[in-house]
C-alpha positions as CSV (number, residue, x, y, z in Angstrom):
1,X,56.6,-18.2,-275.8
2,X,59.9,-16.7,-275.1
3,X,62.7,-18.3,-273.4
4,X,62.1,-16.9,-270.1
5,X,58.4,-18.1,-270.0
6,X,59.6,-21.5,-271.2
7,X,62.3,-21.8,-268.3
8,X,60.3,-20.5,-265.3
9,X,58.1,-23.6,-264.7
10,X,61.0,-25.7,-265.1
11,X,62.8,-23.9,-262.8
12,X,60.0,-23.6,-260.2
13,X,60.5,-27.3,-260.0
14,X,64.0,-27.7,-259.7
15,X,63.6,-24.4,-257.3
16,X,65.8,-22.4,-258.7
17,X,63.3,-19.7,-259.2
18,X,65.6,-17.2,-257.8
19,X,67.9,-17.1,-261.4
20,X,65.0,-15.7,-262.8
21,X,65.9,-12.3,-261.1
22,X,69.2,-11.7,-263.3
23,X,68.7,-14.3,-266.1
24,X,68.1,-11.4,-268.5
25,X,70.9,-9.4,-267.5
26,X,73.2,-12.8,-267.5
27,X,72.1,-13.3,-271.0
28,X,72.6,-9.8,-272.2
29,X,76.0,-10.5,-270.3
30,X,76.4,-13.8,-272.3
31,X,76.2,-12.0,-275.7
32,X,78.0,-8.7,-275.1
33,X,80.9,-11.1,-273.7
34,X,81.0,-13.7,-275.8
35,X,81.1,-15.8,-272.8
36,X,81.4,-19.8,-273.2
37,X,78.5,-22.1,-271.7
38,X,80.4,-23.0,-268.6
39,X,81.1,-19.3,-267.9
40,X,77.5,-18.4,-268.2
41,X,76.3,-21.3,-266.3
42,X,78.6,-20.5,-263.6
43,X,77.3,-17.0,-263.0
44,X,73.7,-17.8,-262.8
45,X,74.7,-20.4,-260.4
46,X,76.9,-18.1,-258.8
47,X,73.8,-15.9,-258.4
48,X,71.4,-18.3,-256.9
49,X,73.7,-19.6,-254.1
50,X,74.4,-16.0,-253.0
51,X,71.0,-14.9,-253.1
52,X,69.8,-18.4,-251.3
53,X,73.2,-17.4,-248.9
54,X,71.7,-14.0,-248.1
55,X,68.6,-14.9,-247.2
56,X,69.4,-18.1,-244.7
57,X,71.8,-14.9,-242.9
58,X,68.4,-13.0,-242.6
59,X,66.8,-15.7,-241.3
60,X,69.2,-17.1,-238.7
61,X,69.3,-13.0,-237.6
62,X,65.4,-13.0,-237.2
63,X,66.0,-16.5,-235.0
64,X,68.1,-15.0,-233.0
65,X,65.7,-12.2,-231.6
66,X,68.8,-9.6,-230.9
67,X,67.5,-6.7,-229.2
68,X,69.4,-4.4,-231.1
69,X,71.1,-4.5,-234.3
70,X,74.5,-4.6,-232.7
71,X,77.8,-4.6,-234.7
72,X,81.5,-4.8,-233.7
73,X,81.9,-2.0,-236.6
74,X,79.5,0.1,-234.4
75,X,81.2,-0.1,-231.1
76,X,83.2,2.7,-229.6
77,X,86.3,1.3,-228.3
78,X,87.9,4.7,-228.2
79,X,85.3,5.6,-225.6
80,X,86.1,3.0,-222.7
81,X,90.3,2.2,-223.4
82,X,89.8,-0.5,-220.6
83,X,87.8,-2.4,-223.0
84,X,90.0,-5.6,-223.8
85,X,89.5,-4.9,-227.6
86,X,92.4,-7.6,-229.0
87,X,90.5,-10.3,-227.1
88,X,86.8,-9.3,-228.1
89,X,88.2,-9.4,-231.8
90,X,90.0,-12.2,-231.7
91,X,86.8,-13.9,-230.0
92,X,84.5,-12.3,-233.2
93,X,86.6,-15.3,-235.1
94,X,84.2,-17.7,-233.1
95,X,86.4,-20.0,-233.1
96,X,84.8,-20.6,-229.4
97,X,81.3,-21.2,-231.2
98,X,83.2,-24.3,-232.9
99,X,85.0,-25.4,-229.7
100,X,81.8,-24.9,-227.8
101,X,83.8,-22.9,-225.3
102,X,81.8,-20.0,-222.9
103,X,82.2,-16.3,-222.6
104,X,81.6,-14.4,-219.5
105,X,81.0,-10.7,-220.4
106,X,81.4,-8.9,-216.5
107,X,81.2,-5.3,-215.8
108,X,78.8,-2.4,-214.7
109,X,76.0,-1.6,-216.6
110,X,76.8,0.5,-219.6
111,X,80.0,-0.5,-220.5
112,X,78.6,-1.9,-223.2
113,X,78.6,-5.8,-222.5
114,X,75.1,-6.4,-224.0
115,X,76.3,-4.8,-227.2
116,X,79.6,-7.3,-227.6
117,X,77.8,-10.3,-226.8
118,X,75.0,-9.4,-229.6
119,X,78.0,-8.6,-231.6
120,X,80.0,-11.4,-231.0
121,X,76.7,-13.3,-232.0
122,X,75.6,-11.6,-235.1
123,X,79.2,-13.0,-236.5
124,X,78.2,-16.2,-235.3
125,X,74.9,-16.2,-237.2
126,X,77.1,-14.9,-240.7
127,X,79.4,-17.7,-240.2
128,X,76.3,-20.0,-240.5
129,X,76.0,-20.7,-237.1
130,X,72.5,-21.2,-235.1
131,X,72.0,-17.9,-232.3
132,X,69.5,-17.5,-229.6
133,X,70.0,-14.0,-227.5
134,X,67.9,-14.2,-224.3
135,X,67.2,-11.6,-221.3
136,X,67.8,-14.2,-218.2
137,X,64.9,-13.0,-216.6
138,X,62.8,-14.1,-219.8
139,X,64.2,-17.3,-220.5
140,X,63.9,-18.4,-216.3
141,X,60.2,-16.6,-216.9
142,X,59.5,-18.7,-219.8
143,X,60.9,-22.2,-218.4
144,X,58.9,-21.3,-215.0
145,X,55.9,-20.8,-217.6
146,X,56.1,-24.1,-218.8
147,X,56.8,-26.4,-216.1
148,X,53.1,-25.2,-215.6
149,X,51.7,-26.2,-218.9
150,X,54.0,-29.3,-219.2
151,X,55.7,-28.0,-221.7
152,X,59.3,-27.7,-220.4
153,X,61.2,-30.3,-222.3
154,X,60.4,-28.7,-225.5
155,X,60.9,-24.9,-224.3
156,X,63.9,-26.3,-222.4
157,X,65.5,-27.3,-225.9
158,X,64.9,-24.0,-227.2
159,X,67.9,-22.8,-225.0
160,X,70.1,-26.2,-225.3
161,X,69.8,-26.4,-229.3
162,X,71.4,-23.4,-231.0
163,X,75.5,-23.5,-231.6
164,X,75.4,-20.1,-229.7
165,X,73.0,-19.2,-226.7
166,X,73.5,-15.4,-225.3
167,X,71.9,-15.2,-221.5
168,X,72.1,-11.5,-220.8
169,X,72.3,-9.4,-217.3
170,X,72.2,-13.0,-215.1
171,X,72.3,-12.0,-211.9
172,X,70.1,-8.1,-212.0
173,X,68.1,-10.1,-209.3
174,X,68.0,-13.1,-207.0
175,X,67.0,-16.5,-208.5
176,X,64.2,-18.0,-207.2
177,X,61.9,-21.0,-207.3
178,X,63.0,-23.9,-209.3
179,X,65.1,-20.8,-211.5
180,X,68.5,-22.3,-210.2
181,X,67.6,-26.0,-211.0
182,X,66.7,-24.4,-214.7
183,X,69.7,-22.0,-214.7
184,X,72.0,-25.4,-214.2
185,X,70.1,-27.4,-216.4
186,X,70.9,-25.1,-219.7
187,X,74.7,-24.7,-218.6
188,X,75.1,-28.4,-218.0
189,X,73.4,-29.8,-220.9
190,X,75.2,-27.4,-223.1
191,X,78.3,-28.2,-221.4
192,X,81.3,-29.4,-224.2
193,X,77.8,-29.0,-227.0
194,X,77.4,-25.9,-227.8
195,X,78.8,-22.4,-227.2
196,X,77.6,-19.8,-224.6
197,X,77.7,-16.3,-224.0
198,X,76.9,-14.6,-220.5
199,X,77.0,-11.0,-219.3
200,X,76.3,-10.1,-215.8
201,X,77.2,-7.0,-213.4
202,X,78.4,-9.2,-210.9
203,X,81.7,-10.8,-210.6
204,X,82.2,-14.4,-211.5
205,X,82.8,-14.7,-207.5
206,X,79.4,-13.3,-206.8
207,X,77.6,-16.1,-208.9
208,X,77.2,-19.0,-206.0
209,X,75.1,-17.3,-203.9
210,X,72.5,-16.9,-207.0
211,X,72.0,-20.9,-206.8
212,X,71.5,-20.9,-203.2
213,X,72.9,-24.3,-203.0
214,X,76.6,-24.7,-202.6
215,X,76.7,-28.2,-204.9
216,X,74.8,-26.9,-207.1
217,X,76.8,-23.7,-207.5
218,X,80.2,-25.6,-207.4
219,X,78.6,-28.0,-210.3
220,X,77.7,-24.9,-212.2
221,X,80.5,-22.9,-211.6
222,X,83.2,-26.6,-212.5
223,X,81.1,-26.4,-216.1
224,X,81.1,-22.5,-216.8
225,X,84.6,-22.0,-216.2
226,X,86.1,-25.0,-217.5
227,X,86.0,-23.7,-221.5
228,X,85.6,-20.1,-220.7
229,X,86.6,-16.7,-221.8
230,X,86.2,-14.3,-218.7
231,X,86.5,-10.7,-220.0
232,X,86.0,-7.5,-217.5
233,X,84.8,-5.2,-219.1
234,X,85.1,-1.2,-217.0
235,X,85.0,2.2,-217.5
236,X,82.4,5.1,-217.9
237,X,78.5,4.2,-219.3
238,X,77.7,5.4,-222.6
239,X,74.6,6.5,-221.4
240,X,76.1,9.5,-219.3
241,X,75.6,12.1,-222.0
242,X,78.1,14.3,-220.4
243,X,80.5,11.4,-220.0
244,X,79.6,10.8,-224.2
245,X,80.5,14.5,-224.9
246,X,83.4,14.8,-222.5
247,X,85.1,11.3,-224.5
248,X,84.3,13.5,-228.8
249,X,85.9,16.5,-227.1
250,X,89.5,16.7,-229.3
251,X,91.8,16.4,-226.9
252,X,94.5,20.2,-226.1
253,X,98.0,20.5,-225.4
Protein backbone atom coordinates (compact mmCIF):
# COMPACT_ATOMS: atom_id res chain seq x y z
CA UNK A 1 0.00 0.00 0.00
CA UNK A 2 1.37 3.39 -0.62
CA UNK A 3 1.53 6.17 1.79
CA UNK A 4 -1.51 7.86 0.69
CA UNK A 5 -3.71 4.73 0.99
CA UNK A 6 -2.22 4.12 4.40
CA UNK A 7 -3.08 7.84 5.59
CA UNK A 8 -6.62 8.24 4.24
CA UNK A 9 -8.53 6.10 6.74
CA UNK A 10 -6.56 7.62 9.41
CA UNK A 11 -7.39 10.75 8.34
CA UNK A 12 -11.12 10.07 7.73
CA UNK A 13 -11.15 9.65 11.46
CA UNK A 14 -9.41 12.53 12.62
CA UNK A 15 -11.45 14.41 9.67
CA UNK A 16 -8.98 15.87 8.09
CA UNK A 17 -9.86 14.23 4.83
CA UNK A 18 -9.55 17.45 3.08
CA UNK A 19 -5.27 17.30 3.18
CA UNK A 20 -5.75 14.62 0.98
CA UNK A 21 -6.44 17.09 -1.99
CA UNK A 22 -2.76 18.59 -2.03
CA UNK A 23 -0.90 16.00 0.11
CA UNK A 24 0.89 14.86 -3.09
CA UNK A 25 1.78 18.16 -4.31
CA UNK A 26 2.92 19.15 -0.45
CA UNK A 27 5.17 16.15 -0.61
CA UNK A 28 6.54 16.79 -4.04
CA UNK A 29 6.88 20.34 -2.31
CA UNK A 30 8.60 18.69 0.75
CA UNK A 31 11.35 17.08 -1.37
CA UNK A 32 12.11 19.63 -4.10
CA UNK A 33 12.43 22.08 -0.97
CA UNK A 34 14.12 20.35 1.29
CA UNK A 35 11.63 21.65 3.69
CA UNK A 36 11.92 20.61 7.55
CA UNK A 37 8.97 18.61 9.32
CA UNK A 38 7.50 21.59 10.96
CA UNK A 39 7.43 23.49 7.65
CA UNK A 40 5.73 20.70 5.85
CA UNK A 41 3.30 20.09 8.64
CA UNK A 42 2.45 23.63 8.60
CA UNK A 43 1.39 23.87 5.02
CA UNK A 44 -0.82 20.92 4.99
CA UNK A 45 -2.38 22.32 7.98
CA UNK A 46 -2.32 25.55 6.44
CA UNK A 47 -4.35 23.87 3.69
CA UNK A 48 -7.04 22.28 5.61
CA UNK A 49 -8.10 25.37 7.64
CA UNK A 50 -8.38 27.41 4.51
CA UNK A 51 -10.18 24.95 2.65
CA UNK A 52 -12.55 24.17 5.95
CA UNK A 53 -12.54 28.39 5.94
CA UNK A 54 -13.92 28.52 2.43
CA UNK A 55 -16.42 26.39 2.67
CA UNK A 56 -18.13 27.61 6.25
CA UNK A 57 -18.12 31.34 3.92
CA UNK A 58 -20.23 29.34 1.35
CA UNK A 59 -22.34 28.10 3.67
CA UNK A 60 -23.14 31.14 5.89
CA UNK A 61 -23.80 32.78 2.05
CA UNK A 62 -26.34 29.99 1.21
CA UNK A 63 -27.99 30.75 4.96
CA UNK A 64 -28.39 33.93 4.17
CA UNK A 65 -30.76 33.60 1.13
CA UNK A 66 -29.43 37.08 -0.68
CA UNK A 67 -31.50 37.72 -3.62
CA UNK A 68 -28.70 38.67 -5.59
CA UNK A 69 -25.05 38.24 -5.45
CA UNK A 70 -24.48 41.79 -4.39
CA UNK A 71 -20.99 43.23 -3.80
CA UNK A 72 -19.61 46.69 -2.67
CA UNK A 73 -16.91 46.03 -5.57
CA UNK A 74 -19.97 45.93 -7.90
CA UNK A 75 -21.81 49.08 -7.01
CA UNK A 76 -21.70 52.16 -9.05
CA UNK A 77 -21.12 55.06 -6.90
CA UNK A 78 -20.15 57.20 -9.73
CA UNK A 79 -23.69 56.82 -10.97
CA UNK A 80 -25.73 58.47 -7.95
CA UNK A 81 -22.81 61.18 -6.27
CA UNK A 82 -25.46 61.69 -3.48
CA UNK A 83 -24.76 58.27 -2.40
CA UNK A 84 -22.97 58.77 1.17
CA UNK A 85 -20.13 56.37 -0.09
CA UNK A 86 -17.45 57.20 3.13
CA UNK A 87 -20.20 56.07 5.47
CA UNK A 88 -21.42 52.85 3.49
CA UNK A 89 -17.64 51.90 3.53
CA UNK A 90 -16.79 52.66 6.74
CA UNK A 91 -20.10 50.66 7.80
CA UNK A 92 -18.74 47.42 5.36
CA UNK A 93 -16.09 47.27 8.50
CA UNK A 94 -19.24 45.89 10.48
CA UNK A 95 -18.07 47.04 13.26
CA UNK A 96 -22.04 47.69 13.81
CA UNK A 97 -22.60 43.87 13.43
CA UNK A 98 -20.31 43.56 16.71
CA UNK A 99 -21.89 46.47 18.54
CA UNK A 100 -25.23 45.22 17.48
CA UNK A 101 -26.02 48.69 16.32
CA UNK A 102 -29.09 49.16 13.27
CA UNK A 103 -28.87 50.63 9.82
CA UNK A 104 -31.72 52.33 8.14
CA UNK A 105 -31.14 52.36 4.39
CA UNK A 106 -34.00 55.25 3.15
CA UNK A 107 -34.53 56.37 -0.32
CA UNK A 108 -36.69 55.89 -3.57
CA UNK A 109 -36.70 52.74 -5.17
CA UNK A 110 -33.64 52.22 -7.31
CA UNK A 111 -31.14 54.07 -5.76
CA UNK A 112 -29.77 51.02 -5.00
CA UNK A 113 -30.57 50.49 -1.10
CA UNK A 114 -31.34 46.72 -1.51
CA UNK A 115 -27.97 46.22 -3.12
CA UNK A 116 -25.86 48.01 -0.06
CA UNK A 117 -27.72 46.27 2.56
CA UNK A 118 -26.97 42.78 0.70
CA UNK A 119 -23.54 44.17 0.41
CA UNK A 120 -23.03 45.37 3.71
CA UNK A 121 -24.25 41.70 4.68
CA UNK A 122 -22.21 39.58 2.38
CA UNK A 123 -19.05 41.23 4.44
CA UNK A 124 -20.77 40.35 7.40
CA UNK A 125 -21.04 36.67 6.48
CA UNK A 126 -16.94 36.74 5.31
CA UNK A 127 -16.10 38.11 8.59
CA UNK A 128 -17.79 34.96 10.12
CA UNK A 129 -20.78 36.41 11.10
CA UNK A 130 -24.39 34.66 10.94
CA UNK A 131 -26.84 36.69 8.00
CA UNK A 132 -30.49 36.38 7.33
CA UNK A 133 -31.71 38.81 4.28
CA UNK A 134 -35.59 38.89 4.34
CA UNK A 135 -38.31 40.73 1.96
CA UNK A 136 -40.58 42.27 4.98
CA UNK A 137 -43.57 41.17 3.24
CA UNK A 138 -42.15 37.43 3.47
CA UNK A 139 -40.96 37.40 6.83
CA UNK A 140 -44.65 39.19 8.25
CA UNK A 141 -46.12 36.44 5.62
CA UNK A 142 -44.22 33.68 7.19
CA UNK A 143 -44.76 34.74 11.04
CA UNK A 144 -48.60 35.28 10.10
CA UNK A 145 -48.21 31.60 8.62
CA UNK A 146 -47.28 30.26 11.74
CA UNK A 147 -49.24 31.71 14.39
CA UNK A 148 -51.68 29.36 12.44
CA UNK A 149 -49.84 26.17 12.71
CA UNK A 150 -48.36 27.06 16.19
CA UNK A 151 -45.27 27.31 15.10
CA UNK A 152 -44.33 30.98 15.76
CA UNK A 153 -41.76 30.70 18.48
CA UNK A 154 -39.54 28.74 16.49
CA UNK A 155 -40.05 30.68 13.05
CA UNK A 156 -39.94 33.79 15.29
CA UNK A 157 -36.25 32.81 16.23
CA UNK A 158 -35.38 32.50 12.74
CA UNK A 159 -35.46 36.34 12.54
CA UNK A 160 -34.07 37.08 16.28
CA UNK A 161 -30.95 34.59 16.00
CA UNK A 162 -28.56 35.58 13.29
CA UNK A 163 -25.68 38.42 14.29
CA UNK A 164 -27.15 40.30 11.21
CA UNK A 165 -30.93 40.27 10.03
CA UNK A 166 -31.62 42.41 6.62
CA UNK A 167 -35.60 43.38 6.48
CA UNK A 168 -35.97 44.84 3.03
CA UNK A 169 -38.56 47.48 1.46
CA UNK A 170 -40.63 47.73 5.11
CA UNK A 171 -43.14 49.84 4.55
CA UNK A 172 -44.13 49.12 0.29
CA UNK A 173 -47.57 48.58 2.03
CA UNK A 174 -49.64 49.00 5.14
CA UNK A 175 -49.16 46.51 7.98
CA UNK A 176 -51.85 44.64 8.91
CA UNK A 177 -53.26 42.10 11.33
CA UNK A 178 -51.07 41.07 14.12
CA UNK A 179 -48.02 42.25 11.38
CA UNK A 180 -47.16 45.33 13.82
CA UNK A 181 -47.23 43.19 17.02
CA UNK A 182 -44.59 40.76 14.91
CA UNK A 183 -42.80 43.76 13.32
CA UNK A 184 -42.03 45.04 17.16
CA UNK A 185 -41.44 41.74 18.44
CA UNK A 186 -38.18 41.10 16.01
CA UNK A 187 -36.88 44.83 16.68
CA UNK A 188 -37.24 44.60 20.36
CA UNK A 189 -35.95 41.24 20.98
CA UNK A 190 -32.97 41.97 18.90
CA UNK A 191 -32.62 45.22 20.57
CA UNK A 192 -28.67 45.66 22.10
CA UNK A 193 -28.37 41.48 20.59
CA UNK A 194 -27.84 41.53 17.44
CA UNK A 195 -27.38 43.78 14.44
CA UNK A 196 -30.02 44.93 11.90
CA UNK A 197 -30.34 46.25 8.60
CA UNK A 198 -33.51 48.05 7.18
CA UNK A 199 -34.27 49.70 3.85
CA UNK A 200 -37.56 51.30 3.16
CA UNK A 201 -38.88 54.21 0.71
CA UNK A 202 -40.29 55.95 3.33
CA UNK A 203 -38.76 58.32 5.64
CA UNK A 204 -37.86 57.32 9.22
CA UNK A 205 -40.87 59.95 10.07
CA UNK A 206 -43.33 58.00 7.96
CA UNK A 207 -42.80 54.73 10.01
CA UNK A 208 -45.47 55.26 13.07
CA UNK A 209 -48.35 55.28 11.15
CA UNK A 210 -47.24 51.52 9.86
CA UNK A 211 -47.89 50.34 13.58
CA UNK A 212 -51.12 51.89 13.83
CA UNK A 213 -50.58 52.30 17.53
CA UNK A 214 -48.84 55.36 18.80
CA UNK A 215 -47.10 53.21 21.90
CA UNK A 216 -46.33 50.81 19.99
CA UNK A 217 -44.70 52.95 17.36
CA UNK A 218 -42.91 55.18 20.00
CA UNK A 219 -41.55 51.79 21.60
CA UNK A 220 -40.40 50.76 18.17
CA UNK A 221 -39.23 53.80 17.01
CA UNK A 222 -37.07 54.45 21.11
CA UNK A 223 -35.28 50.82 20.03
CA UNK A 224 -34.59 51.41 16.19
CA UNK A 225 -33.04 54.69 16.56
CA UNK A 226 -31.29 54.34 19.65
CA UNK A 227 -27.95 52.41 17.95
CA UNK A 228 -28.72 53.39 14.51
CA UNK A 229 -27.08 54.43 11.36
CA UNK A 230 -29.66 56.47 9.19
CA UNK A 231 -28.29 56.88 5.73
CA UNK A 232 -30.51 58.66 2.69
CA UNK A 233 -29.74 57.36 0.08
CA UNK A 234 -31.09 59.83 -3.46
CA UNK A 235 -30.64 60.28 -6.86
CA UNK A 236 -31.68 58.76 -10.37
CA UNK A 237 -32.79 54.73 -10.46
CA UNK A 238 -30.48 52.56 -12.21
CA UNK A 239 -33.17 50.98 -13.87
CA UNK A 240 -33.88 54.12 -16.19
CA UNK A 241 -31.86 52.87 -19.08
CA UNK A 242 -31.65 56.28 -20.47
CA UNK A 243 -30.72 57.67 -17.13
CA UNK A 244 -27.78 54.45 -17.15
CA UNK A 245 -26.58 55.73 -20.62
CA UNK A 246 -26.92 59.38 -19.97
CA UNK A 247 -24.43 58.74 -16.43
CA UNK A 248 -21.29 56.26 -19.12
CA UNK A 249 -21.57 59.21 -21.52
CA UNK A 250 -17.76 60.89 -21.12
CA UNK A 251 -18.38 63.97 -19.98
CA UNK A 252 -17.37 67.50 -23.03
CA UNK A 253 -15.91 70.69 -22.37
Amino acid sequence: MTLTEHLTPVLKKLRLSGILDTLELRLQQAIDGNLDYAEFLFRILHDETERRDTKQLSLRIRRANFEHERTLESFDFNFNPQVPRAKIIDLSTCHFVERHENVLLIGPTGVGKSHIAQALGHRACRQGHQVLYVAAHDMLAQLRMARADQTYDRRLLRFTAPDLLIIDDLGLRPLQHDEPLDLYEIIRQRYERGALIITSNRAVEEWAPLFKDELLASAAADRLLHHSHVLVMEGETYRNPRTRRRAQEPTTH
